[in-house]
KEVEX-595961 format. One line per field, with one value per residue (C-alpha): residue number from 1; residue in three letters; x, y, z. Coordinates in steps of 0.25 Angstrom, whole numbers, plus 5000, padded with zeros to 4 digits. Last residue first. Example, Ala and Ser with C-alpha at 12.3 -4.5 7.8 and 13.67 -1.06 7.14 Angstrom:
! KEVEX-595961
num: 2 | 1
residu: SER | ALA
east: 5055 | 5049
north: 4996 | 4982
up: 5029 | 5031
This chain:
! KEVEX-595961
num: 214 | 213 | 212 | 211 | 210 | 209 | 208 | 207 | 206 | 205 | 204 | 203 | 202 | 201 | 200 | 199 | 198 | 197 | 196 | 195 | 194 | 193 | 192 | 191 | 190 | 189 | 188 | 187 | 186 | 185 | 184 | 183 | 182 | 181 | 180 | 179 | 178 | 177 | 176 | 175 | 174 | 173 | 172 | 171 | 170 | 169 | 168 | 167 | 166 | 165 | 164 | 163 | 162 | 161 | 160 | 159 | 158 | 157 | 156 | 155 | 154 | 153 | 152 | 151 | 150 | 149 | 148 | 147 | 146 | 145 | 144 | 143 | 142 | 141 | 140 | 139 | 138 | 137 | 136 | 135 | 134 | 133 | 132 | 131 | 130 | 129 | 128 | 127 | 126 | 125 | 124 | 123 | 122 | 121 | 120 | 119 | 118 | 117 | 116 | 115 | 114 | 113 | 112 | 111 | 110 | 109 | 108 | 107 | 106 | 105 | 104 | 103 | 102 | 101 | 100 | 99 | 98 | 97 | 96 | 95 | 94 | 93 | 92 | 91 | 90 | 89 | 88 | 87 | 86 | 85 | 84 | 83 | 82 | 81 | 80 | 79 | 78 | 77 | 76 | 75 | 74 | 73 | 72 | 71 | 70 | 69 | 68 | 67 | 66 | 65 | 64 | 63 | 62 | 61 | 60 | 59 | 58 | 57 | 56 | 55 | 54 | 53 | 52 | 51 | 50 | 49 | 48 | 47 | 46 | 45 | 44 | 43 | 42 | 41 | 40 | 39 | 38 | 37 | 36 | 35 | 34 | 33 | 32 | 31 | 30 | 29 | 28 | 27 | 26 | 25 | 24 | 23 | 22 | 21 | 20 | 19 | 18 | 17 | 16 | 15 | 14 | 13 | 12 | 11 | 10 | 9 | 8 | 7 | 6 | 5 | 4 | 3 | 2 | 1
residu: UNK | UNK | UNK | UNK | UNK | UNK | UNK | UNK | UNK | UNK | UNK | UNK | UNK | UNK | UNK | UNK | UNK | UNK | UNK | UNK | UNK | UNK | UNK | UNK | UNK | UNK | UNK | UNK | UNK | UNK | UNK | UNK | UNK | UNK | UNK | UNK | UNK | UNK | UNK | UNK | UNK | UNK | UNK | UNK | UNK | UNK | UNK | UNK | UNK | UNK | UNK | UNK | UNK | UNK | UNK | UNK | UNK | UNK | UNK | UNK | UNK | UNK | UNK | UNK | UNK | UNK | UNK | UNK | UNK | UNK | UNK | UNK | UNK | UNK | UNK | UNK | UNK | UNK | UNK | UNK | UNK | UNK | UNK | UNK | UNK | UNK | UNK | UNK | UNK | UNK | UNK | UNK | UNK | UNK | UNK | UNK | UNK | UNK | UNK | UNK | UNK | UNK | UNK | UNK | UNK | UNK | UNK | UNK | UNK | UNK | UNK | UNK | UNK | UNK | UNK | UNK | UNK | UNK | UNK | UNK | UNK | UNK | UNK | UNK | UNK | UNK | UNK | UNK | UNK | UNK | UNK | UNK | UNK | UNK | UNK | UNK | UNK | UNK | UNK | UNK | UNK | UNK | UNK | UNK | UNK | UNK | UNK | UNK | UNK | UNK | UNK | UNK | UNK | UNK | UNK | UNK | UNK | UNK | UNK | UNK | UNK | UNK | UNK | UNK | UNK | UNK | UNK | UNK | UNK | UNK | UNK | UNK | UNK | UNK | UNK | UNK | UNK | UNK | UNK | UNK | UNK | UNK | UNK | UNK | UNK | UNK | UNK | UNK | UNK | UNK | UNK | UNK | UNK | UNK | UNK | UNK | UNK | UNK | UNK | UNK | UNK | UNK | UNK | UNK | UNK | UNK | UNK | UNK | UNK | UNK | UNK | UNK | UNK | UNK
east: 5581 | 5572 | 5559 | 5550 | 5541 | 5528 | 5521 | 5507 | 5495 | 5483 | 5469 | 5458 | 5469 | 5463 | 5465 | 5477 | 5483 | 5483 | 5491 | 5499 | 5496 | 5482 | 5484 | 5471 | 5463 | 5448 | 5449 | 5462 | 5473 | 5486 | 5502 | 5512 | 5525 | 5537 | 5529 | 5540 | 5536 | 5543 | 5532 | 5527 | 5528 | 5521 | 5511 | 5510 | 5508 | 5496 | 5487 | 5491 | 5487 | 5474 | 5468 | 5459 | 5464 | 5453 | 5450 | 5440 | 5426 | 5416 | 5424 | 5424 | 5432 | 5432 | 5430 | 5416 | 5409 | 5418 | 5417 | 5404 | 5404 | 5396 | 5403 | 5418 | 5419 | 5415 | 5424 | 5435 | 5432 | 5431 | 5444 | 5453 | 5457 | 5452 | 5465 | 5461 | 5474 | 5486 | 5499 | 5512 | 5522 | 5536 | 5550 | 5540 | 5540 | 5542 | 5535 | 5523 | 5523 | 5524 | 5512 | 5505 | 5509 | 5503 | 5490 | 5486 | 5472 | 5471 | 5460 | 5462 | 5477 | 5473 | 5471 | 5482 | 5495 | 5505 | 5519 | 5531 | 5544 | 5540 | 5550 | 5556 | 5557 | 5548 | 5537 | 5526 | 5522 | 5516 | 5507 | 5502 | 5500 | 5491 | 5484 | 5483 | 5480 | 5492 | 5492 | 5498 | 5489 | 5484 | 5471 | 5463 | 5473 | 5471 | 5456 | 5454 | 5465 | 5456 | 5443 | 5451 | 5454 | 5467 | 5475 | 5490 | 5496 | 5508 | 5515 | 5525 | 5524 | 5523 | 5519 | 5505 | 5501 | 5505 | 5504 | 5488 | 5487 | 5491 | 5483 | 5472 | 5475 | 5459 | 5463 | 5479 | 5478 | 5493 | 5499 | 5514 | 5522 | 5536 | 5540 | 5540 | 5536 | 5538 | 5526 | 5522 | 5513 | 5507 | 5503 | 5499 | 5489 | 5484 | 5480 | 5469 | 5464 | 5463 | 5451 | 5451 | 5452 | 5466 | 5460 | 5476 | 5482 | 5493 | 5497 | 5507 | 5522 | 5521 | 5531 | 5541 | 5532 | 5526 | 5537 | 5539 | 5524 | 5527
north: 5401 | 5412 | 5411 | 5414 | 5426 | 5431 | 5445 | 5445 | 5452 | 5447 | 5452 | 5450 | 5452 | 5453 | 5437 | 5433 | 5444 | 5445 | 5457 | 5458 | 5473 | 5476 | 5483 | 5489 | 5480 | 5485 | 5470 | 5471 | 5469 | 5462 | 5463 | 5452 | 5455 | 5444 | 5432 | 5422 | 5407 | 5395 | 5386 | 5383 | 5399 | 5402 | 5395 | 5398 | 5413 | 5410 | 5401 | 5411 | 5424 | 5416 | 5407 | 5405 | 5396 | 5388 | 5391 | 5404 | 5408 | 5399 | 5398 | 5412 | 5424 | 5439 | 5435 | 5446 | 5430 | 5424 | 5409 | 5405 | 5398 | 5412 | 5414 | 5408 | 5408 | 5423 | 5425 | 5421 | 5429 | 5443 | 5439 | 5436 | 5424 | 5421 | 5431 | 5436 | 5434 | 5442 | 5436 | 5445 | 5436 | 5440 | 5438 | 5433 | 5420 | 5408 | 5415 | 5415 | 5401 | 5396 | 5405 | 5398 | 5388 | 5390 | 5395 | 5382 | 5382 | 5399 | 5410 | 5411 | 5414 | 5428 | 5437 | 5442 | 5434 | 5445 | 5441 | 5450 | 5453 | 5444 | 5435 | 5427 | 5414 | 5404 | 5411 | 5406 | 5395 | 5408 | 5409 | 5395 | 5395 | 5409 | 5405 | 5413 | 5426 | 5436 | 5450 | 5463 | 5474 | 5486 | 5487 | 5482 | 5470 | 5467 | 5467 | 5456 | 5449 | 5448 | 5446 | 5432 | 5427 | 5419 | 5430 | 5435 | 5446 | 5454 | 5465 | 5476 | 5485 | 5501 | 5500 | 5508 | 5507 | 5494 | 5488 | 5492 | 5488 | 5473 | 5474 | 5478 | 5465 | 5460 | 5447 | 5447 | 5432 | 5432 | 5445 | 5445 | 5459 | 5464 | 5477 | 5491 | 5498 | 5488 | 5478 | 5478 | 5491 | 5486 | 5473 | 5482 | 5490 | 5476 | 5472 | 5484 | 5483 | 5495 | 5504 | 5508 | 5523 | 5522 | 5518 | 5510 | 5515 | 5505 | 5506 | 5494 | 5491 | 5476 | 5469 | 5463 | 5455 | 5449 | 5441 | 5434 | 5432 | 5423
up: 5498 | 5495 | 5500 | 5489 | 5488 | 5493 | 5494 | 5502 | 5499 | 5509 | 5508 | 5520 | 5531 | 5546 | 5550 | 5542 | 5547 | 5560 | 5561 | 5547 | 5546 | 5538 | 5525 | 5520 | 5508 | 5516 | 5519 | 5525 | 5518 | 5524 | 5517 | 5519 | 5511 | 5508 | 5510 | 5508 | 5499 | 5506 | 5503 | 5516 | 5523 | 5509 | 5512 | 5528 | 5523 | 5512 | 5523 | 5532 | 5524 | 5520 | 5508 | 5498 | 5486 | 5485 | 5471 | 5469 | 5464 | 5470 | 5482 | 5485 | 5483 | 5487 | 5501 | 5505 | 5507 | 5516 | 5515 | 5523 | 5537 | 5541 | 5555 | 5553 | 5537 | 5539 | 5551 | 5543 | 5532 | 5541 | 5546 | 5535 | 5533 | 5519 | 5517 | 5503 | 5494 | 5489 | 5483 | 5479 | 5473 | 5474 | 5464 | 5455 | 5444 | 5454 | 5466 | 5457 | 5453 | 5467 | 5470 | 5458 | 5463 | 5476 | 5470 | 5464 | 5459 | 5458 | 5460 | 5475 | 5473 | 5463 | 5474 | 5469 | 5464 | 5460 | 5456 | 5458 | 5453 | 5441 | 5431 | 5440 | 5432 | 5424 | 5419 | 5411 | 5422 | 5428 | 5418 | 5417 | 5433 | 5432 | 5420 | 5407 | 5403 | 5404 | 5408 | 5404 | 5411 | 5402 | 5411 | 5398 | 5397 | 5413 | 5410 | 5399 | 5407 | 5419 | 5410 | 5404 | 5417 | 5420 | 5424 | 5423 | 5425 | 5421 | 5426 | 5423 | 5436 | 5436 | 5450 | 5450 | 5440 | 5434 | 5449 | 5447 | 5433 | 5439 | 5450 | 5442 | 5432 | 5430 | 5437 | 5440 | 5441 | 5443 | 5442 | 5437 | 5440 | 5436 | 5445 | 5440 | 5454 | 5466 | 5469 | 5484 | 5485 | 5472 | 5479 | 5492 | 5482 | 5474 | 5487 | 5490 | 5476 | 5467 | 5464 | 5451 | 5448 | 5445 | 5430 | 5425 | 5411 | 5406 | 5391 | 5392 | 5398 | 5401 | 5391 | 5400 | 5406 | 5394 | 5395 | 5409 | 5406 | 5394
């Protein structure tokens, strides 16, 4: 159904250049060629996905769960489905994307390695981004206060347990035989930061991954 609709995405899009626009979803756009084919996984209310339109002249497609997310992608003019991530993905059944966006969107899922699994299935590259729970200023939060971080965007009354950090995500991928192609580090004002420790001085991480070929 989504390998479909993709080929049908030219709508009336007009986008307010006013809005502010989130530090990651610049590096994403920075990432993605001009005109490529694009799948948001849990794209929210579709910014990032009017953003790459703009900007990149991409034909995307999200998909989110949420009833107010789609409410707001159609009035931006974004093409998205509503439905579950896994049910989507299960959809498709061969390359049909030249990239596949998971941002900030593994916190909200049960089992975030299938769906990573699932993504590589379907895009020639996955682009994730997280919080890095690593970060410094966290990790001397848990240390003094004993408390989870309280300026971390998520908490455990709103997200599953899929909280992680740059190492936690790296040695992953080095099990699974997934390749991080591209590494890029934020800092909590969203500036790139070098890869110098880190895993201690990132507060966002954006990476690119793709299967190891044989």
């Amino acid at each position: 159904m989504i390998a479909a609709q993709v080929k049908n995405m030219h709508h009336e899009h007009v986008r307010d250049d006013t809005s502010p626009v989130r530090p990651d979803f610049l590096r994403i756009a920075n990432i993605i060629p001009a005109g490529s084919t694009v799948l948001d996984l849990g794209c929210g209310d579709g910014d990032l996905l009017d953003f790459l339109i703009h900007e990149k002249h991409v034909n995307a497609q999200g998909v989110e769960l949420s009833i107010a997310g789609v409410s707001a992608c159609v009035e931006k003019g974004v093409s998205v489905v509503h439905g579950d991530i896994s049910e989507a993905l299960s959809n498709i059944s061969q390359v049909t994307f030249d990239y596949v966006i998971l941002s900030q969107t593994l916190h909200e899922l049960q089992r975030p390695d299938e769906i990573i699994f699932d993504s590589l299935k379907v895009g020639r590259h996955v682009i994730v981004s997280f919080f890095n729970l690593a970060f410094y200023k966290y990790r001397f939060n848990l240390l003094f206060k004993g408390t989870f971080p309280r300026n971390f965007p998520y908490s455990w009354k709103n997200t599953y347990a899929s909280i992680l950090t740059f190492t936690d995500f790296k040695q992953y991928c080095e099990d699974h035989g997934i390749e991080i192609n591209q590494r890029i580090f934020l800092d909590e004002r969203g500036r790139q930061i070098g890869t110098w420790l880190a895993n201690w001085r990132a507060q966002v991480v954006v990476l690119v991954v793709q299967s190891k070929k044989e």
